[in-house]
Phi, psi and omega in degrees: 000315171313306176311313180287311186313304199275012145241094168225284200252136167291166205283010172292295230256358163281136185259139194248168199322277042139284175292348152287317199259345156309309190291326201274346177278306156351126151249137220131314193282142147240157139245161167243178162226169174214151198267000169262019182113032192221169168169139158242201152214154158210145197263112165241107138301057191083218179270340209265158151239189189194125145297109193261324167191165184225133169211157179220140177299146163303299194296336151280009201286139150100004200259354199087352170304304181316306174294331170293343174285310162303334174295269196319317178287270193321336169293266199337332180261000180269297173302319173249047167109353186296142174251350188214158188216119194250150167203148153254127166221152182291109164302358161289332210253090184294321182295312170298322170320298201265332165324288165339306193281329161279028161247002183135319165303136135265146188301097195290304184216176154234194182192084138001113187056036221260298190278153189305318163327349212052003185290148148312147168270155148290127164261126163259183152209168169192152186244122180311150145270174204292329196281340156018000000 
């Protein structure tokens, strides 16, 4: 997951093993890999999740992995009890903005200066529907 992250993300902003294996001891977090160069992780809380982070290698980008990953994590956090699924994406970062917004997400908030850059988060959600 480290190895994807840090050509995903610049190195402010790449997570090295250490914070994958700290996260992944949480209880609640999952991750996924998808074998062509993808991963996510995510946190389930109570009924609510978070997309903790997302990522696809460049030379895989454009394949649809990210949304089969974003598919797949979210049924899984819908199955295991979540009514809502919450992210942050750099109100810069447009490709991620719309991928999120074709899987469903809406804009929830923002959260200022956020990002190492200063740039602002998006806050999204989206709500599972029950058949999930």
């Amino acid at each position: 997951m480290a190895a994807i992250h840090a050509t995903a993300f610049s190195p402010p902003d790449a997570w090295g093993r250490d914070a994958f294996s700290l996260q992944l001891g949480f209880p609640g977090v999952f991750g996924l890999l998808h074998p062509s160069g993808g991963m996510i992780l995510m946190r389930l809380a109570a009924d609510e999740a978070e997309v903790l982070t997302l990522a696809v290698t460049p030379e895989a980008r454009r394949g649809g992995i990210a949304a089969s990953l974003l598919s797949e994590a979210t049924a899984t956090a819908a199955a295991m009890g979540a009514k809502s699924i919450f992210l942050e994406v750099s109100v810069t970062n447009i490709a991620a903005s719309a991928l999120y917004s074709r899987a469903g997400f809406i804009e929830a908030g923002r959260r200022p200066h956020y990002y190492s850059d200063n740039t602002d988060a998006l806050v999204m959600r989206f709500d599972p529907p029950d058949h999930f």
